[in-house]
C-alpha positions, -999 to +999 in steps of 0.1 A: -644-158+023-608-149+011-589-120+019-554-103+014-555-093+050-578-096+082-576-068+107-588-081+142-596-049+163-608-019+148-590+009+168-566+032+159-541+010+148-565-014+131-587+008+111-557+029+102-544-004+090-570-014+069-575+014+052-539+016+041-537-014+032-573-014+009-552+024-003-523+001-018-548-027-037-551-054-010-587-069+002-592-066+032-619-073+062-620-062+096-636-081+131-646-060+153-664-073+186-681-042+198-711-030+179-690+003+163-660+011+153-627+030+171-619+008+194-613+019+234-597+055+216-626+067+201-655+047+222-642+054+257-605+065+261-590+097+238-620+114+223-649+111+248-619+125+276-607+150+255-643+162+251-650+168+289-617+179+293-625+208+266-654+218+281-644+216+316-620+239+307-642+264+292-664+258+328-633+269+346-623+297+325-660+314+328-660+311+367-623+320+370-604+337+342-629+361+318-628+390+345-589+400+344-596+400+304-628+426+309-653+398+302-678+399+329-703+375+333-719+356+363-712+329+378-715+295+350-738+269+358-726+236+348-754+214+331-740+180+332-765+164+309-757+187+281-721+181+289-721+147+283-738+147+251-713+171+240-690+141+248-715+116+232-724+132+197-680+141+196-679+102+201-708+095+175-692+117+148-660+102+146-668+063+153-696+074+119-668+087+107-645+054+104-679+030+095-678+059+064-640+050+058-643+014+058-671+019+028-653+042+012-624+019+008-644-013+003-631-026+036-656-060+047-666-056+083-672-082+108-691-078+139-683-107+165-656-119+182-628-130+164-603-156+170-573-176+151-579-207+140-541-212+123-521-190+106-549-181+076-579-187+092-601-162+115-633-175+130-656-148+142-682-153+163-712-130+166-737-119+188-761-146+179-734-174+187-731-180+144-698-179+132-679-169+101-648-183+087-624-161+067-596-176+053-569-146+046-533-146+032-524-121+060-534-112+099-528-081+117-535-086+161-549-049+166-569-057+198-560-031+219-556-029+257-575-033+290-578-018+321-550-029+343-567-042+373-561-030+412-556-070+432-585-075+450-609-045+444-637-045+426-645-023+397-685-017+393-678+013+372-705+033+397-684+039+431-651+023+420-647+031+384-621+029+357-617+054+334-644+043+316-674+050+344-649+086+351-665+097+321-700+087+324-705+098+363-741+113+369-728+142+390-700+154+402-689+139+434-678+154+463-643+137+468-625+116+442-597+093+449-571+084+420-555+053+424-525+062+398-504+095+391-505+086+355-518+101+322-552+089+327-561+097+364-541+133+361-566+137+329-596+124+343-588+139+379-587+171+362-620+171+347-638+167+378-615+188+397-626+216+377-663+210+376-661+207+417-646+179+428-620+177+457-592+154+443-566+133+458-541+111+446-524+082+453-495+071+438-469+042+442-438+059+430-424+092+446-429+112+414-460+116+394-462+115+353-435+081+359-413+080+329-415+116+317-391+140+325-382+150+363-380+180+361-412+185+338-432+162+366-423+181+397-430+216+385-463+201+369-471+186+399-466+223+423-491+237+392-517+208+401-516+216+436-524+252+430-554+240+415-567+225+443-548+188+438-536+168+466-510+141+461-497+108+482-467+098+469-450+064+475-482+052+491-499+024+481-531+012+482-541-018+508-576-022+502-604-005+485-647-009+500-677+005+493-694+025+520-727+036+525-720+069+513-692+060+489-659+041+490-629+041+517-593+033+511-565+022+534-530+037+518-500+026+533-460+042+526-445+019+501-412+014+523-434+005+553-450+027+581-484+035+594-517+029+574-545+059+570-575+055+556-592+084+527-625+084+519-644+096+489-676+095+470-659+077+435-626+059+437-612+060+401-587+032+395-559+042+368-527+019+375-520+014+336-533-005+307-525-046+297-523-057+262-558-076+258-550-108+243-579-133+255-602-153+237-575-149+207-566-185+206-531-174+203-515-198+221-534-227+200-517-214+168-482-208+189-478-176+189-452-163+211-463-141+241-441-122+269-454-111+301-487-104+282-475-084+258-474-102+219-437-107+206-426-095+172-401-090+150-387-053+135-414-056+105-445-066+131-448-105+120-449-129+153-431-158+156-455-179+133-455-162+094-481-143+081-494-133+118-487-099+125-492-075+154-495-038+160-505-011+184-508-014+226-507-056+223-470-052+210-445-032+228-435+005+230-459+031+246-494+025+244-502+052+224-530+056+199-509+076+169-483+046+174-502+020+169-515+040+138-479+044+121-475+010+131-507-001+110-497+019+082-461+003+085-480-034+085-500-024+056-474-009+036-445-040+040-476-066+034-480-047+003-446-051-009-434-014+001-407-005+032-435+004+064-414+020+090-417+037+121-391+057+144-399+054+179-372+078+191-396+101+176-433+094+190-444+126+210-466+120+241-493+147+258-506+149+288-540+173+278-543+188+310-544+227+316-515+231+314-503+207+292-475+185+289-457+173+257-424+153+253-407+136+222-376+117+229-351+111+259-356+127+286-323+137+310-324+109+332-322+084+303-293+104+289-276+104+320-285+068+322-268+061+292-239+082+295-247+106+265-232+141+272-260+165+267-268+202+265-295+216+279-316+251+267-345+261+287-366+293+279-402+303+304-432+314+291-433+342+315-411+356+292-432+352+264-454+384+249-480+361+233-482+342+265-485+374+289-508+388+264-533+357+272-525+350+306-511+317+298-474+325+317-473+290+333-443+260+323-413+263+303-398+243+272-370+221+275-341+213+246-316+187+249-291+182+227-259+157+220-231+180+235-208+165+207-234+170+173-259+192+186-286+167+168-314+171+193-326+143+216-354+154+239-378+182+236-401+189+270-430+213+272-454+225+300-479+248+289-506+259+267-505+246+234-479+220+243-499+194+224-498+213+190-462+229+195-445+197+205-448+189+165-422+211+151-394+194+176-409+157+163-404+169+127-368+184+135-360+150+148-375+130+119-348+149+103-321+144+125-318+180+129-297+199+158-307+231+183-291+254+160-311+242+134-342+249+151-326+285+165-324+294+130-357+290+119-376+319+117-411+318+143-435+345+135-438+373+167-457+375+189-469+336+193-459+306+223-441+287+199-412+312+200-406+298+231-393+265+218-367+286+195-351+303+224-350+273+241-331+258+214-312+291+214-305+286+254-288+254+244-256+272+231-268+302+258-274+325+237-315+331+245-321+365+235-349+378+257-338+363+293 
């Protein structure tokens, strides 16, 4: 079977991949080793978690914020079940929806595992131990990632789980422990904080959120507390067991110092993500890896031509709307076009309640780098729109070259930062500067007037603090 390309991984970055590429004229097939499409994203990572953490908002807002608003009801009654089939039929939809896609586009699917013969050749190999050879003039690596594993405790996705099991658990327990300050556990953490849980975390570092901006992190952090969060920083984990009733951890400072042990009904591990490369047969055909991760060059080929990688196996941030530029990138130079992609531009949220969203440097790289920088900050406190629905918490950050005034870094900590954290990406896509965003006109009364004062702050001239 001859193709133009093979996609190996149908995720994000893969399906996005193929599809682009079967837009510009190429033929193209796809191996997929689970039985639908979407990869960890749509299966068990971004949409089934952004589904519970929807409607455990909604739980939260009926028990705790409808009355100052005149809304009177009683006191919700969560019905877990029906929860998670909200989650379910939201990840049925849109994994039906990329099955659709492919046949829309003529895109060839493979179910079975797939692995690289040589450069050319993909042998997949399904559930019934056949296997399929597809000879291809082109291959895109779009595998994905992995949980990153905890040495030496056991995931059984019941008592110990990753985030996978967080978002299947039967009830709500008791006490969770997170092992990780990250994205995912703050995520995940929050779901079942809301819907009862008592949640502590552990993390290695002395910050949470590591890599986003300091200043973002700690207030974020004093908002999660008031919600009932409890954090151990630069602790880490000794050892992790199964209990009668549940799990117990021993946590131990970082530097050194005395041991304690927390126990809990679910102990959610959720250190990070490895690029998932097994089974590949990479290193048969020679292609280059470093420390896990798949090397490649500025237009996505590896070290052996016409292999080509994208997405979390590759590096940058292991982010799902990355590896989809990065497919259509792939797709667009493999049909003879320029596929690029600007990583000082890739936002990042944290869907929480609030939330967090960032594009860009953040002020300790700056200062790490010895840029000189301006700084604009504006609070939603001072926001009508914001007052008007009780949303008052976080503030918006602008950083900006002290010399150009291009912008470099835009933070935000509050409602909506997911959607509003768009207009900075764009303005930076452009190269444009704070005053450029100060002078664009943001219709009153709504949050996103917020970022323009905060690009107004930047030459201190924020009119309404």
């Amino acid at each position: 079977m001859a193709y133009d390309l093979v996609v190996i991984g149908s995720g994000p970055g893969g399906y996005v991949c193929a599809i682009r590429a079967a837009q510009l004229g190429l033929k193209v097939a796809v191996v997929e080793k689970q039985k639908t499409f979407g990869g960890t994203c749509l299966n068990i990572g971004c949409i089934p978690s952004k589904a519970l953490l929807y409607a455990s908002e909604m739980f939260e807002e009926a028990a705790h914020g409808m009355a100052a608003l005149g809304v009177v009801v009683g006191a919700p009654k969560l019905d877990l079940p029906a929860m998670m089939k909200h989650k379910s039929d939201t990840v049925t939809a849109n994994v039906n929806g990329v099955a659709f896609l492919f046949k829309k586009n003529k895109i060839e699917a493979f179910i079975g595992v797939g692995r690289i013969v040589a450069a050319g050749s993909v042998e997949v190999k399904g559930a019934d131990s056949k296997t399929t050879m597809l000879e291809t003039k082109a291959i895109v690596i779009a595998t994905g990632s992995d949980v990153a594993r905890l040495p030496g405790v056991e995931i059984d996705e019941k008592i110990i789980v990753s985030s996978t099991g967080a978002l299947s658990l039967s009830k709500t327990p008791a006490k969770m422990l997170v092992v990780g300050a990250g994205v995912i556990g703050l995520e995940l953490g929050s779901v079942w904080a809301r819907l009862g849980a008592d949640v502590t975390v552990v993390e290695y570092l002395d910050r949470i959120l590591p890599g986003m901006d300091g200043e973002v992190a700690k207030q974020f952090q004093r908002l999660l507390e008031k919600q009932g969060f409890k954090f151990h920083l630069g602790h880490k984990v000794a050892s992790v067991a199964k209990t009668a009733t549940g799990a117990k951890a021993i946590i131990e400072p970082a530097k050194g110092g005395e041991a304690q042990t927390l126990e809990a009904d679910i102990v959610l591990v959720a250190i990070g993500r490895r690029p998932y490369t097994e089974g590949l047969g990479l290193e048969g055909v020679g292609v280059a890896l470093e420390r896990g991760q798949v090397v490649i060059d500025n237009h996505f080929q590896t070290n052996v031509p016409g292999i080509y990688a994208i997405g979390d196996v590759v590096r940058g941030p292991m982010l799902a709307h990355k590896g989809e530029d990065e497919g259509v990138a792939v797709a667009e130079i493999l049909a003879g076009q320029a596929g690029h992609v600007n990583y000082e531009a890739i936002p990042a949220v944290v869907y929480t309640s609030p939330e967090v969203a960032v594009v860009g440097k953040t002020e300790e790289e700056l200062k790490a780098a010895g840029i000189a920088y301006n700084v604009g900050k504006f609070p939603f406190t001072a926001n009508g729109r914001a007052r008007a629905m009780r949303h008052t918490e976080g503030f918006v950050k602008v950083l900006a070259d002290a010399a150009t005034d291009r912008v470099l870094g835009v933070h935000i900590l509050g409602f909506g930062a997911g959607e509003m954290i768009h207009e900075a990406v764009v303005l930076m896509e452009f190269g444009g500067s704070a005053e450029d965003l100060a002078r664009c006109t943001h219709a009153h009364p709504t949050m996103s007037e917020v970022i323009k004062e905060a690009a107004m702050a930047v030459a201190k001239r924020a009119i309404h603090i």
